[in-house]
C-alpha positions as CSV (number, residue, x, y, z in Angstrom):
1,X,91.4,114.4,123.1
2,X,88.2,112.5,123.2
3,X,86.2,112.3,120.0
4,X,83.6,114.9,120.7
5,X,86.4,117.5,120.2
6,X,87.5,115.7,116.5
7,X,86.3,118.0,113.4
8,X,84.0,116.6,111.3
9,X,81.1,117.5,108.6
10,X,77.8,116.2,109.8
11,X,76.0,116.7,107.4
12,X,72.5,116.0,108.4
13,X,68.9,116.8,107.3
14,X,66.8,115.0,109.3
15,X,63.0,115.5,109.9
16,X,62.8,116.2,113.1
17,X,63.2,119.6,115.0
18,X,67.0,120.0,114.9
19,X,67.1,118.6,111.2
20,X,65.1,118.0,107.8
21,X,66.0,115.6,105.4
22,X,66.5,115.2,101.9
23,X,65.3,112.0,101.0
24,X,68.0,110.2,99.1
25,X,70.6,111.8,101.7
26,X,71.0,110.0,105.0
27,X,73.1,111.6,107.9
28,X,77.0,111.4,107.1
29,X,79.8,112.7,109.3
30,X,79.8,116.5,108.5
31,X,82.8,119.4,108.6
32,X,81.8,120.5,112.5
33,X,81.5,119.3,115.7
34,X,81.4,115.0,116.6
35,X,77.7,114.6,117.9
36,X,80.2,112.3,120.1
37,X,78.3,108.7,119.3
38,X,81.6,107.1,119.5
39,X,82.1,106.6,123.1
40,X,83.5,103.7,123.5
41,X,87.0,104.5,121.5
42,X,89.7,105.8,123.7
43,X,91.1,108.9,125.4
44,X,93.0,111.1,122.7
45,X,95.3,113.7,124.6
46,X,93.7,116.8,125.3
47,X,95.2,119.9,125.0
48,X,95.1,122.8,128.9
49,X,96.0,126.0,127.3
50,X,97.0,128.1,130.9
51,X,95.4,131.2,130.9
52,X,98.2,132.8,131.4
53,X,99.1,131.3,127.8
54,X,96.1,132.3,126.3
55,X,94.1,135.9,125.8
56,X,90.5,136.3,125.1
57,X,89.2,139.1,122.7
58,X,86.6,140.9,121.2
59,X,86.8,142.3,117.8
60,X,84.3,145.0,116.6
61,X,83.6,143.1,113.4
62,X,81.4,144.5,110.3
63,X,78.3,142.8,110.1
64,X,78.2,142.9,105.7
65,X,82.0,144.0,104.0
66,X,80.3,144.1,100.6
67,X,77.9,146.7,100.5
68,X,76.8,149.9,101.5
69,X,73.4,149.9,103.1
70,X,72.6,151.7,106.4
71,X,72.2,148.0,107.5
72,X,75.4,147.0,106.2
73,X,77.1,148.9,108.8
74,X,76.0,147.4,111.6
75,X,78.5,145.6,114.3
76,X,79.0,142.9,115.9
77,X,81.4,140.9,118.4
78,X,83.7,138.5,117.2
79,X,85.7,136.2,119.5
80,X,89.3,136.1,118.9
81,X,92.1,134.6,121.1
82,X,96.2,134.8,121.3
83,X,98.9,133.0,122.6
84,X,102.0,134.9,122.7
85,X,103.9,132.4,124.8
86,X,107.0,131.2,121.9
87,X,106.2,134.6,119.9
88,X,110.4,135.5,118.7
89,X,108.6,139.4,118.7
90,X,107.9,142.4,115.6
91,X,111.5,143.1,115.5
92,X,112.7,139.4,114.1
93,X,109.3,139.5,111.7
94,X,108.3,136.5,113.6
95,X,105.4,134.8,112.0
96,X,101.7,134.4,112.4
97,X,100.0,131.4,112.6
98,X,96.2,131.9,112.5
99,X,93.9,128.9,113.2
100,X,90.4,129.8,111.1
101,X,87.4,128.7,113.1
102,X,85.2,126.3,111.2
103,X,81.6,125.3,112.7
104,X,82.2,125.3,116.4
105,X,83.5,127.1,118.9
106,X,86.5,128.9,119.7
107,X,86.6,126.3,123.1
108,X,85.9,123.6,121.0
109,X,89.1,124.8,118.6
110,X,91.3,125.2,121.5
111,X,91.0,121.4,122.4
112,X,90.8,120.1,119.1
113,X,93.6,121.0,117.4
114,X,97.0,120.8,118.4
115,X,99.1,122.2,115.1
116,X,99.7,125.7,116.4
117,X,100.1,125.0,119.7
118,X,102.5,122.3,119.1
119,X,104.4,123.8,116.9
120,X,104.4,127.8,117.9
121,X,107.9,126.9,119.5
122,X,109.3,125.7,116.5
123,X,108.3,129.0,114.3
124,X,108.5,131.3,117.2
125,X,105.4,132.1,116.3
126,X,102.2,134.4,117.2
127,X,99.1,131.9,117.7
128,X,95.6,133.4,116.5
129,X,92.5,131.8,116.9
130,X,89.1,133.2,115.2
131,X,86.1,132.0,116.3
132,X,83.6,131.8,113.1
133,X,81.0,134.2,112.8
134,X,77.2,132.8,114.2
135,X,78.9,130.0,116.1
136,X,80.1,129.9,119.6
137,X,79.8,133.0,121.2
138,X,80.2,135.3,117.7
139,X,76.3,135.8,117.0
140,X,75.5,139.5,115.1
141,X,72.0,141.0,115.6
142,X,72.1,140.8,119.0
143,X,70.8,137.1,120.3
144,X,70.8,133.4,118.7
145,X,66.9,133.7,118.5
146,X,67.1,136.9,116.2
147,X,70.3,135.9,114.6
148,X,68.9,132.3,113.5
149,X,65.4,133.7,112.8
150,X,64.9,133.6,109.4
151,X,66.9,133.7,105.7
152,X,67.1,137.9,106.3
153,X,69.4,137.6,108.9
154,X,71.2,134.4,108.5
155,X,71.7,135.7,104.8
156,X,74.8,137.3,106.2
157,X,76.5,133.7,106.9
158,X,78.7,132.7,104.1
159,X,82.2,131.9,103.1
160,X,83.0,135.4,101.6
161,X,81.6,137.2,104.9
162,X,83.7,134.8,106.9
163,X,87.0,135.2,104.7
164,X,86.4,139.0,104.9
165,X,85.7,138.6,108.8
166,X,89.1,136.5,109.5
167,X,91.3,139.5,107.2
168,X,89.8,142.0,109.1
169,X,91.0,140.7,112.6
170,X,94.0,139.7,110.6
171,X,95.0,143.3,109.9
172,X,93.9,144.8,113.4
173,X,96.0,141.8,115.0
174,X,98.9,142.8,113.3
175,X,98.2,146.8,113.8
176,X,97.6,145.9,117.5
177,X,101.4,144.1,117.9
178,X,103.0,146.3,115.6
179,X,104.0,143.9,113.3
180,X,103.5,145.3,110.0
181,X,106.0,142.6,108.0
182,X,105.4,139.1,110.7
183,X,104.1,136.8,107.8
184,X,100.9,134.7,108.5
185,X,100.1,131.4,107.5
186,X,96.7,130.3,107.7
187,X,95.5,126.8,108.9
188,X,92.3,124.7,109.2
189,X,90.9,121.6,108.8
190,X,87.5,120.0,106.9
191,X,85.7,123.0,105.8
192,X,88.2,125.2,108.2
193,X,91.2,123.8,105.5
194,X,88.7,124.9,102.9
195,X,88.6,128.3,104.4
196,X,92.3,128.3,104.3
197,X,92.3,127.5,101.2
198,X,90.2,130.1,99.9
199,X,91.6,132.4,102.2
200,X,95.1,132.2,100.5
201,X,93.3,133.0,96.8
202,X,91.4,135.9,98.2
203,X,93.6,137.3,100.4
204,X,97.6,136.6,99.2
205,X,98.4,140.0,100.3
206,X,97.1,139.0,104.0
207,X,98.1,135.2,104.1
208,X,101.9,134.1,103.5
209,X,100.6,130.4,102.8
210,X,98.0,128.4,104.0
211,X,97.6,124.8,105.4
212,X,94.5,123.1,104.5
213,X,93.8,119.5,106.1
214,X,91.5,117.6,104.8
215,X,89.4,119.7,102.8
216,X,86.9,118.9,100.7
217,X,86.5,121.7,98.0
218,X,86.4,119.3,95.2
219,X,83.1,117.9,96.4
220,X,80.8,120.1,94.8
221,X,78.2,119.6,91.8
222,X,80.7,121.3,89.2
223,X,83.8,119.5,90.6
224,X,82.1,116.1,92.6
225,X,84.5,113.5,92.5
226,X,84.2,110.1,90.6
227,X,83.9,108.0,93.5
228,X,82.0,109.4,96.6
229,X,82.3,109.3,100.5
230,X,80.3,106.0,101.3
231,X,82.6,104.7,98.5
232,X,85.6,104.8,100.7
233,X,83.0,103.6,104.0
234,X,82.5,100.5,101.6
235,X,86.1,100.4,101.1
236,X,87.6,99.9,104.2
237,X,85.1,97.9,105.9
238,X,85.3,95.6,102.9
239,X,89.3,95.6,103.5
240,X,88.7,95.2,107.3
241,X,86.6,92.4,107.3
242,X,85.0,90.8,104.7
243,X,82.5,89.2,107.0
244,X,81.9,92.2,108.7
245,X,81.2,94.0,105.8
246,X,78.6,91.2,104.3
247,X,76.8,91.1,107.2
248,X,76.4,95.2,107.1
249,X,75.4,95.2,103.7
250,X,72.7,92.4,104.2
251,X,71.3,94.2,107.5
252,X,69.1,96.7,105.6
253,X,66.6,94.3,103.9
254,X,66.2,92.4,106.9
255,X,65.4,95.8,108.7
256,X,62.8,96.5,106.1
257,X,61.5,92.9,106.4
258,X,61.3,93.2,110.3
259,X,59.4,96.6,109.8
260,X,56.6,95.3,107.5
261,X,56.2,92.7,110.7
262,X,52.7,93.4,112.6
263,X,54.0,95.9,115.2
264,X,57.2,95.8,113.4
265,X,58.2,99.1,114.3
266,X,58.0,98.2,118.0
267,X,60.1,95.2,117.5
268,X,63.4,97.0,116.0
269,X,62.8,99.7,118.4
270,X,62.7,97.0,121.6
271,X,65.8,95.4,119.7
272,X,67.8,98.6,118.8
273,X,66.2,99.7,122.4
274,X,65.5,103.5,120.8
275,X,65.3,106.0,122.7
276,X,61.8,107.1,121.1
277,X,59.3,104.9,119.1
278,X,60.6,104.6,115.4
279,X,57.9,106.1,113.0
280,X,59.8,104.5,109.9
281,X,62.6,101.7,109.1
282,X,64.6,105.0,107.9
283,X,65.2,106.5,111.0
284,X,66.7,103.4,112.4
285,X,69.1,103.0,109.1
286,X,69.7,106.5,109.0
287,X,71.0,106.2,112.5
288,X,73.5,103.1,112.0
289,X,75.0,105.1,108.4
290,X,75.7,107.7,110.7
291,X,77.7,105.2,113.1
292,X,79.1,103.7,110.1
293,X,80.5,106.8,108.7
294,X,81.9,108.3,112.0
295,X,83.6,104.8,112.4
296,X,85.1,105.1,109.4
297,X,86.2,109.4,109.2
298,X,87.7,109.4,112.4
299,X,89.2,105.4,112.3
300,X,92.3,106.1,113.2
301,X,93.4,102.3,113.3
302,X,90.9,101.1,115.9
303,X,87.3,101.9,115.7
304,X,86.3,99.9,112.3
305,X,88.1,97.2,113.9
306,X,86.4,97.9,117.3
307,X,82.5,97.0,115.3
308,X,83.6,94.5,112.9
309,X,84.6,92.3,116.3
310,X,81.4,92.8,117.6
311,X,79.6,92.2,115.1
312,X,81.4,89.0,113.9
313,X,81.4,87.9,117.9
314,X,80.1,84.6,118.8
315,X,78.4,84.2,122.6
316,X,78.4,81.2,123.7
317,X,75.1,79.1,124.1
318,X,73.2,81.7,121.8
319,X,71.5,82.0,118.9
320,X,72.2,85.2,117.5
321,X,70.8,86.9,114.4
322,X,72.1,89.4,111.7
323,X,70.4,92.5,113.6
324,X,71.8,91.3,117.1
325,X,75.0,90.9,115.6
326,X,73.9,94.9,114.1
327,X,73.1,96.0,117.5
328,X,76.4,94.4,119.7
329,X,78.0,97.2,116.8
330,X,76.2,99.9,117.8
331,X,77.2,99.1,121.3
332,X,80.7,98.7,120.3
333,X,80.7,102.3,119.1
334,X,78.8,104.0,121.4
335,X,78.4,102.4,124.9
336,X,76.4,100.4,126.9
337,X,73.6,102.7,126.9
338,X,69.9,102.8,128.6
339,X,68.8,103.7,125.2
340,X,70.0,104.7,121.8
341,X,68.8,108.4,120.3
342,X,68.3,107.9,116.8
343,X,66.4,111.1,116.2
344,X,70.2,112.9,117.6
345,X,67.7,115.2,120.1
346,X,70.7,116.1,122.2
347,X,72.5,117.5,119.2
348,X,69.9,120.6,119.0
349,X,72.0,123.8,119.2
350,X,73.5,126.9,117.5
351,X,76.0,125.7,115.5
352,X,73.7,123.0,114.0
353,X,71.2,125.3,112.9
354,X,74.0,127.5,111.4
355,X,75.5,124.9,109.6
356,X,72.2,124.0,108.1
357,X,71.9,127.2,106.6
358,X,75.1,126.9,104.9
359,X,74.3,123.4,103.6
360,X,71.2,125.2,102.5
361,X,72.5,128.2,100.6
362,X,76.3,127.7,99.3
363,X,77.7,124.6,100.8
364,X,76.0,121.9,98.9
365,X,77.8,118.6,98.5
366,X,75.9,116.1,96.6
367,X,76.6,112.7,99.4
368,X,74.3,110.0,98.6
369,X,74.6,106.3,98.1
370,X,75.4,105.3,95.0
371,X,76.3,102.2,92.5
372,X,79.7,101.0,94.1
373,X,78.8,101.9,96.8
374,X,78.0,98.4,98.0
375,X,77.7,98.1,101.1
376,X,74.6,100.7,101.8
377,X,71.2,100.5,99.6
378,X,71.7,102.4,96.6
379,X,70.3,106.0,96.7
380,X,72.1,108.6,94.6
381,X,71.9,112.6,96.1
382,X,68.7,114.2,94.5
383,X,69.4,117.6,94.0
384,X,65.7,118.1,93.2
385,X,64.0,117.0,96.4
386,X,67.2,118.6,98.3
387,X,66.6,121.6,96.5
388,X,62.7,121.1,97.8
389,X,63.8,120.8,100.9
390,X,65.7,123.6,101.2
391,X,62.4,126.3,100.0
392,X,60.5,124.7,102.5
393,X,62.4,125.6,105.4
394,X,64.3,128.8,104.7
395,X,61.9,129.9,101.5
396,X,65.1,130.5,99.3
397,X,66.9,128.1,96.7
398,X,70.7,126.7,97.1
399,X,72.8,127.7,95.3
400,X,75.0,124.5,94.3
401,X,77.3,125.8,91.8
402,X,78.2,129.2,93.3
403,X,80.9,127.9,95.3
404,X,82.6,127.2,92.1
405,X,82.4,130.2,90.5
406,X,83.3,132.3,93.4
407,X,86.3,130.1,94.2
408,X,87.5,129.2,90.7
409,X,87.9,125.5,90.9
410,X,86.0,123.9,88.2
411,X,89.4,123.0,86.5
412,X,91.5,122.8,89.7
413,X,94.9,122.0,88.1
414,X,95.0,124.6,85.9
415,X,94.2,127.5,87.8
416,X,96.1,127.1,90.9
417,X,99.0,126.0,88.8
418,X,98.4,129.2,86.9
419,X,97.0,131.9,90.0
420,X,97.7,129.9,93.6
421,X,100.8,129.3,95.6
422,X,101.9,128.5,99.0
423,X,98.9,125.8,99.8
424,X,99.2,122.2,101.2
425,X,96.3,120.4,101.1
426,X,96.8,117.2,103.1
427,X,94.4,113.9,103.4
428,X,94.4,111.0,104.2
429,X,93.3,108.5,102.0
430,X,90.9,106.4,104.8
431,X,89.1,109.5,105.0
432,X,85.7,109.6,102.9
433,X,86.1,113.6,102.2
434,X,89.2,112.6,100.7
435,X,87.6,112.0,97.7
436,X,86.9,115.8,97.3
437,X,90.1,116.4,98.3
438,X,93.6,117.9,96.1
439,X,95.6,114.7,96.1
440,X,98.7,115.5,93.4
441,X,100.6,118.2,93.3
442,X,99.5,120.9,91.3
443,X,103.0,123.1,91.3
444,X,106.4,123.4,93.0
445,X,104.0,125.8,95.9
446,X,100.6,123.5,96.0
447,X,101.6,120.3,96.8
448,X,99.1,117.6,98.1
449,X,100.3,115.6,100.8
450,X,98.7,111.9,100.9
451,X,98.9,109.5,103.9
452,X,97.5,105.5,102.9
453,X,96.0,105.5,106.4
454,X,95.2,108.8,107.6
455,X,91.9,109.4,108.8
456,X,89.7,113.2,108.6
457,X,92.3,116.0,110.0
458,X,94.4,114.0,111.9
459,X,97.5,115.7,110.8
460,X,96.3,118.8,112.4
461,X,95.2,117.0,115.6
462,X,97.2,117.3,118.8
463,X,100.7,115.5,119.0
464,X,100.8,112.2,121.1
465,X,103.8,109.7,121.9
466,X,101.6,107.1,120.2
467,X,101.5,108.2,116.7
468,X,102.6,106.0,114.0
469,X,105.9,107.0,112.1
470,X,103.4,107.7,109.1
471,X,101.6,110.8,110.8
472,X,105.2,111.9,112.3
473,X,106.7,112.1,108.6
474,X,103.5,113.6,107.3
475,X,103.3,116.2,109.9
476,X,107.3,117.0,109.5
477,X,106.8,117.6,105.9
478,X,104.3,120.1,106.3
479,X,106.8,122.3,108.9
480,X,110.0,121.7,106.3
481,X,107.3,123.0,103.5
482,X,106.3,126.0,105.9
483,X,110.0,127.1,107.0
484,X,110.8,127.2,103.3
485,X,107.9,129.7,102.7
486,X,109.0,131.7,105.8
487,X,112.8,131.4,104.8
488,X,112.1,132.6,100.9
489,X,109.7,135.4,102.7
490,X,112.4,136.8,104.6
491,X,115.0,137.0,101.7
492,X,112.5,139.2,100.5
493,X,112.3,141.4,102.9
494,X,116.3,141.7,102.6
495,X,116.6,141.9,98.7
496,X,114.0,144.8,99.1
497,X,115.5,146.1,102.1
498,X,112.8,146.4,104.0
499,X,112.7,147.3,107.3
500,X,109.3,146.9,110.3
């Protein structure tokens, strides 16, 4: 599959249309959709699901499970899809394997992720894929324009409402085939694993076990982790290339020097050749962050390795300076283009403006550039101004601890050791989200699983004949892991005699 399809977390506030900013808070690559800058890193396979394979459906869904208003009980359409293809049937209590939709669309889930499909043979398994609700084509009130209006009706998207939406189809799913004992396990990846995660706490009774790839629930203000995402960007272009890294980390004074230039402004936008005049040195830095950070998430061996050689290039009979050397990076990463979009115009859409809600209201992870960070100015996350930010546009405050009192995780170890079972959380360690990530194991039933190399999700990504031996065994552990939850699940079905 091509990048575009790779999960991420953009989170971005940006002051533009599609964005706003919170000042000590550049754009980092977000738990969502690739705003597909990387075009110049190769093909990944792409999954054709036959329609024959594949079912479409609609799901009556509940616009508000928790209370009891005349407004509570209004409907909407959820998108749903099954693949019955490998399914061994009700009568063998087959299992379930349910993909929970993060922020994008149910298309964009079919192509991005290969776990169920590659492995429905193997478990005989149902597939399920939920589209999550205000993304894609699962919008309540009616229309995008009334849905995304203002903090009245976009107060209806959050993670309980979405847990409560996925049991829901969950239930009628397994109503609908007649498979009252098929056990389900739950998968998703970045804040999909999170879901998953969650899912399994909230809804054991629903959810056999639950796979969650690279999910960041330790990267909140109760919980945020020691060292931070740009930590790891500074990591592993420092361990790529030293050079490399140097000449990164020296770029952004020399942008700020260029810009105090007469008509400096004019200059770094001829040089960068933006798309649109730059109004500030920011937006150009912001831009390259972004490029850094999406290098780094989805690396996968090549793409920090792809910039560091331009960067580090030397043309022959020319003089070539630290921001050239910047630029032949940007070009590395994201083509030969007529010109560069550093105000991410093109990225205006639904599940942006969805997702910033959510990084407005419950999903606040406190990114910014800190001490060790060293390779990026320093410029810690301000919850202040972000908090600022987030009255201004919506007229309602964040609320940055709630995720952790909802979800129990301000001491992690001891309560899922004590109250969670049947979860992996898997990372790998080149990701930056690792960092918020479960990376021990916690008891015999959440275990971590921890690849040196891995990069965000790509466990859960599609199979291909490339992959190194690393991602094999990582990927094998996980179905030996499952098949002992399924094995130990059907013993208890026979001790207790029970019967579909």
């Amino acid at each position: 599959m091509s990048l575009q399809f790779t999960i991420l977390f953009l989170f971005i506030f940006s002051t533009s249309s599609s964005y706003f900013i919170c000042p000590a808070h550049s754009k980092i690559a977000r738990l969502g959709i690739s705003p597909n800058l990387l075009k110049n890193a190769p093909d990944r396979p792409t999954q054709k699901i036959a329609e024959s394979d594949l079912k479409l459906f609609y799901f009556n869904q509940t616009l508000d499970h928790f209370t009891f208003t005349p407004e509570s009980y209004l409907t909407f359409q959820q998108r749903y899809a099954i693949d019955s293809k490998h399914w061994a049937g009700a009568k063998a209590n087959a299992p379930i394997l349910a993909f929970l939709g993060l922020e994008s669309s149910l298309e964009t889930d079919f192509s991005a992720f290969g776990f169920l499909r590659d492995n429905a043979p193997h478990f005989k398994a149902l597939c399920v894929y939920i589209e999550h609700t205000y993304y894609g084509k699962t919008i309540p009130f009616g229309s995008v324009k009334e849905a995304m209006k203002n903090a009245s009706t976009l107060g209806y998207l959050n993670t309980a409402q979405a847990l409560a939406d996925y049991a829901a189809i969950l239930l009628h799913v397994k109503e609908k085939y007649s498979t009252k004992h098929s056990p389900i396990i739950v998968v998703g990846g970045s804040y999909g694993g999170m879901l998953a995660a969650w899912f399994r706490l909230k809804y054991p009774h629903i959810a056999l076990g639950a796979l969650a790839s690279s999910a960041p629930l330790l990267y909140f203000e109760d919980t945020r982790p020691k060292f931070g995402y740009y930590y790891i960007i500074t990591k592993v272009f420092k361990e790529t290339n030293k050079r490399c890294y140097n000449t990164i980390r020296k770029s952004w004074k020399q942008i700020d020097k260029v810009a105090a230039k007469p008509n400096g402004l004019l200059i770094l936008g001829k040089k960068f050749k933006t798309c649109a005049p730059l109004n500030k040195s920011f937006d150009l830095k912001d831009f390259l962050d972004t490029i850094y950070a999406e290098a780094v998430q989805y690396n996968e061996g090549f793409l920090v390795t792809n910039v560091c050689s331009a960067i580090n290039a030397n043309p022959p009979n020319r003089k070539i300076d630290i921001l050239d050397r910047i630029f032949a990076g940007v070009v590395a990463l994201t083509g030969n283009q007529s010109c560069y979009d550093t105000n991410y115009s093109v990225l205006v859409a639904n599940d942006d403006m969805a997702w910033r809600w959510q990084g407005c209201s419950e999903i606040v992870i406190p990114v910014g550039h800190d001490k060790q960070d060293a390779m990026f100015p320093t410029s810690p996350f301000n919850m202040t101004s972000f908090i600022e930010g987030c009255e201004s546009n919506y007229g309602v405050s964040p609320r940055p601890h709630w995720i952790t009192t909802y979800y129990g995780i301000q001491d992690i170890k001891l309560i899922l050791r004590r109250f969670g079972s049947n979860i992996i959380f898997s990372n790998g360690l080149s990701d930056p989200y690792s960092v918020g990530g479960v990376l021990e194991d916690l008891s015999d039933s959440v275990v971590a699983i921890t690849t040196n190399n891995g990069s965000h999700c790509q466990d859960i990504n599609l199979k291909s004949k490339g992959d190194p031996e690393w991602l094999v065994m990582q990927r094998e552990k996980e179905i030996k892991i499952i098949d002992y939850w399924l094995l130990k699940y059907q013993k208890d079905l026979r001790d207790l005699n029970i019967s579909i």
